[in-house]
C-alpha positions as CSV (number, residue, x, y, z in Angstrom):
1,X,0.0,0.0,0.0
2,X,1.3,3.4,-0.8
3,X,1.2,6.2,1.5
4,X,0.9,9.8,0.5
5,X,4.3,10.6,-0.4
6,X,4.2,7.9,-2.9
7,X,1.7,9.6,-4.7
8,X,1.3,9.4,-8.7
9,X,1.2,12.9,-9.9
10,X,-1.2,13.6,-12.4
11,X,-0.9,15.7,-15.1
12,X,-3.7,18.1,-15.7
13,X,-4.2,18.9,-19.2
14,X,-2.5,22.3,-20.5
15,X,-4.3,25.2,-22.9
16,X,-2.6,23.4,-25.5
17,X,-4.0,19.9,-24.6
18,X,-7.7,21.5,-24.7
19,X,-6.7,23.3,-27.6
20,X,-5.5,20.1,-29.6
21,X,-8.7,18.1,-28.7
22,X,-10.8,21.1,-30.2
23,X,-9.7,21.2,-33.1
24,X,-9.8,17.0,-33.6
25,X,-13.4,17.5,-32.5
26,X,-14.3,20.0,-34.8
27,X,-12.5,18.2,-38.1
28,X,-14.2,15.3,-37.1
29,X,-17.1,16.8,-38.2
30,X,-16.7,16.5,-41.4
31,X,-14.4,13.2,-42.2
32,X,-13.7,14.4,-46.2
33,X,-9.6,13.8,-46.7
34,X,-9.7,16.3,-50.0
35,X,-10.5,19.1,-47.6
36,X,-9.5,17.8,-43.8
37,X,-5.8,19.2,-44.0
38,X,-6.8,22.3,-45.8
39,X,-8.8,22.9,-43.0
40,X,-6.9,21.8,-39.7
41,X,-4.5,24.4,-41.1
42,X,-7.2,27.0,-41.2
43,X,-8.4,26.5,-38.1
44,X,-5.3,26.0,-36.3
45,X,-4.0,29.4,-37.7
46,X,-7.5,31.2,-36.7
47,X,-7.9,29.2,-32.9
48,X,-4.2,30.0,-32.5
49,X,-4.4,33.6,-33.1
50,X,-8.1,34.4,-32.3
51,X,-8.9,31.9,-30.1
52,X,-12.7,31.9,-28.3
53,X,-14.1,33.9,-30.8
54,X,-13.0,32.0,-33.6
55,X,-14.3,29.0,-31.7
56,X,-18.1,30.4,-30.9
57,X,-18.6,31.3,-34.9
58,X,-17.1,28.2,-35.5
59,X,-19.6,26.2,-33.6
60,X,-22.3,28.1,-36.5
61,X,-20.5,26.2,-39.2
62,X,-22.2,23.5,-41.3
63,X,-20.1,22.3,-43.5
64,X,-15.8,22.6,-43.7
65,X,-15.9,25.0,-46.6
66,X,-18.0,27.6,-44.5
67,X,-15.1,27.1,-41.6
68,X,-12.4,28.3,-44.4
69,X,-14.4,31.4,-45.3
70,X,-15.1,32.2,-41.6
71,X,-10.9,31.6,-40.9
72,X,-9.8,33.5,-44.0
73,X,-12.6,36.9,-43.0
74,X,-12.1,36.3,-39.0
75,X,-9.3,38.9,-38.8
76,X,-11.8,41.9,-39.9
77,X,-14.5,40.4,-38.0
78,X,-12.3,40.9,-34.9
79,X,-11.2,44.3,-36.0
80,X,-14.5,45.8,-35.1
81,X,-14.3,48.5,-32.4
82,X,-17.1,50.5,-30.1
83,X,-17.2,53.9,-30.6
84,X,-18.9,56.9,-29.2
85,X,-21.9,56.2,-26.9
86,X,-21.1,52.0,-27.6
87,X,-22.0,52.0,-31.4
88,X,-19.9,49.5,-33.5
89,X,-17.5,50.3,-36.9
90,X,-16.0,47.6,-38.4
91,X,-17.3,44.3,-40.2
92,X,-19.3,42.1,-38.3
93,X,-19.4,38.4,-39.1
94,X,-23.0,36.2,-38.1
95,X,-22.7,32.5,-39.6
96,X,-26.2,30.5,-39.8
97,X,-28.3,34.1,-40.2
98,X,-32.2,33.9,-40.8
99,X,-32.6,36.3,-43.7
100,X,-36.8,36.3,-44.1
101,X,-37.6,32.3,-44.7
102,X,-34.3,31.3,-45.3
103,X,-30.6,30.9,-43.8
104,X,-28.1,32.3,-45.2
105,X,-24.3,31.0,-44.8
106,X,-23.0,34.4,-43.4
107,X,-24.3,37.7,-42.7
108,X,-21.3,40.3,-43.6
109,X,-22.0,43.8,-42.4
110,X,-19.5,47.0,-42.4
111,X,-20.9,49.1,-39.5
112,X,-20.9,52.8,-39.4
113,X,-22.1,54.9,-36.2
114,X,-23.6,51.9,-35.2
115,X,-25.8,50.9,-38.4
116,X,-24.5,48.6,-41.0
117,X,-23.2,51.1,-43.6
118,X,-22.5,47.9,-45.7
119,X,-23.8,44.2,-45.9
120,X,-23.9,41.4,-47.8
121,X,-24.8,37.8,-47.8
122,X,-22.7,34.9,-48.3
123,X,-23.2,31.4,-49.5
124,X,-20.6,28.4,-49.4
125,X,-21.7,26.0,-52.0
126,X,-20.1,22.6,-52.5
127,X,-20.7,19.3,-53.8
128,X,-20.7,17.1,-50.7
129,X,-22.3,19.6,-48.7
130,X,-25.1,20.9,-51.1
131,X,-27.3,19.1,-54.1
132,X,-26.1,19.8,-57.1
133,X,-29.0,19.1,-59.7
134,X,-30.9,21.4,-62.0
135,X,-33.6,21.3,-59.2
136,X,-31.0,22.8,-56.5
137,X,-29.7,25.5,-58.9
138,X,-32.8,26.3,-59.7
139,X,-34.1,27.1,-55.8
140,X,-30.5,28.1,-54.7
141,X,-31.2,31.0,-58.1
142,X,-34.8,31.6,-56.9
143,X,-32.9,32.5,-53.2
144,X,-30.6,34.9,-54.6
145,X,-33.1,36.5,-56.4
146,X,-35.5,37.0,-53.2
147,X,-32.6,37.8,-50.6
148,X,-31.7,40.4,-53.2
149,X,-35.0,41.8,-53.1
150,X,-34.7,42.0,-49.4
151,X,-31.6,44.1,-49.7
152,X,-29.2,42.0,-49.3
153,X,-26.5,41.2,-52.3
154,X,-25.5,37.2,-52.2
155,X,-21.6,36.5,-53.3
156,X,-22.1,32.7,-53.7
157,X,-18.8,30.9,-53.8
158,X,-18.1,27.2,-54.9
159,X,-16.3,24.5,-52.7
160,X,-13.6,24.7,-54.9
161,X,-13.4,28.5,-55.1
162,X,-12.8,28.4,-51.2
163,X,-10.5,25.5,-51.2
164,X,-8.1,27.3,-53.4
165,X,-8.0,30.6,-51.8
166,X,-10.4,31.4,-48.9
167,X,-8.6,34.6,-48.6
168,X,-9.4,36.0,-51.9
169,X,-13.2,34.9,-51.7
170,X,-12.9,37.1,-48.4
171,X,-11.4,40.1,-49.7
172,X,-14.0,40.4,-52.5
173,X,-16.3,40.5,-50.2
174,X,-14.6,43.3,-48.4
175,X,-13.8,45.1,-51.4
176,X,-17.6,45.2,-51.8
177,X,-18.1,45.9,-48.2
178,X,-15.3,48.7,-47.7
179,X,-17.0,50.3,-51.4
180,X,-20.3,50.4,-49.6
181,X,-18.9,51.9,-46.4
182,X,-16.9,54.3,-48.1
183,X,-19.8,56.1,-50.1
184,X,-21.7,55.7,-46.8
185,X,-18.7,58.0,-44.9
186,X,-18.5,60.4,-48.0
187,X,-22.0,61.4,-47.8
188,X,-22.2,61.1,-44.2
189,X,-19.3,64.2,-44.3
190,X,-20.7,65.9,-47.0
191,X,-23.8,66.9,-45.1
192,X,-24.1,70.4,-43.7
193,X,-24.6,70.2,-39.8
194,X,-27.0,72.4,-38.3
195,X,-24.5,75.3,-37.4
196,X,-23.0,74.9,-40.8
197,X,-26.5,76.1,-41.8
198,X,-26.5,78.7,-39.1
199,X,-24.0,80.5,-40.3
């Protein structure tokens, strides 16, 4: 019998340790080998450097491809600031949005003075994670069309499109974003204010 000095010490798990077994967990979700190293580097870089908040949008995710768009966008998302009297500027990033009767992928949004100066919708399409008949394009069209009406613009990007480069899917959407925003800041300056009237 041992007595207390003989005691096995035992090693609580590190950051790291929880850190590893998220990441397993989460690329478990989707066992696809074309993608799976593509994204464990995607989300290793984002957990790494962004940590819980990568993680809560992550838990949003359906499908691998969205989980590359979300890593490859995350550092504007996280760039966001509060400004006078609380009110956000920057983009803001909501995965798994309800847009009237549908979901949308992601919600992009550039905010100004608190309102969303800019926004945009964005759908990850690929083929193990969405149909790919006549029937789907077709409805996945009909979508567009009526989130569009809405006011919302949809950038729909293939699987393959974010497999190659989920960093340049991401800064078209900014582009679009930041062109938005910017005639948003223009006119918000070219406005007289009420003393400018005065006088």
């Amino acid at each position: 019998m041992r007595d207390a000095s003989q005691a096995v010490a035992v090693k609580q798990p590190s950051w790291w340790d929880h850190r590893t077994e998220r990441v397993q967990e989460v690329i478990g979700r989707w066992q696809n080998a074309h993608i799976s190293r593509r994204l464990e580097d995607a989300y290793w870089w984002a957990l790494s450097g962004y940590g819980m908040e990568f993680d809560r949008l992550a838990e949003r995710c359906e499908s691998p491809i969205e989980l590359l768009f979300l890593a490859a966008i995350l550092p504007e998302h996280l760039g966001v600031r509060q400004e006078d009297e609380g009110k956000l500027h920057g983009v803001v990033v909501e995965p798994q949005t309800p847009i009237g009767n549908y979901r949308v992928d992601f919600l992009v949004s550039y905010y100004y003075k608190g309102e969303p100066a800019a926004v945009t919708v964005v759908e990850c399409d690929g083929h193990d994670y969405h149909d790919k008949t006549r029937e789907q394009a077709e409805r996945d069209k009909k979508r567009d069309r009526e989130i569009t009406k809405a006011g919302y613009p949809v950038f729909r990007f293939t699987g393959r499109e974010l497999h190659r480069d989920p960093r340049e899917a991401a800064q078209e959407v900014l582009d679009f974003l930041f062109a938005g925003y910017s005639k948003v800041v223009r006119e918000d300056k070219a406005e007289p204010t009420v003393e400018g009237a005065l006088s």
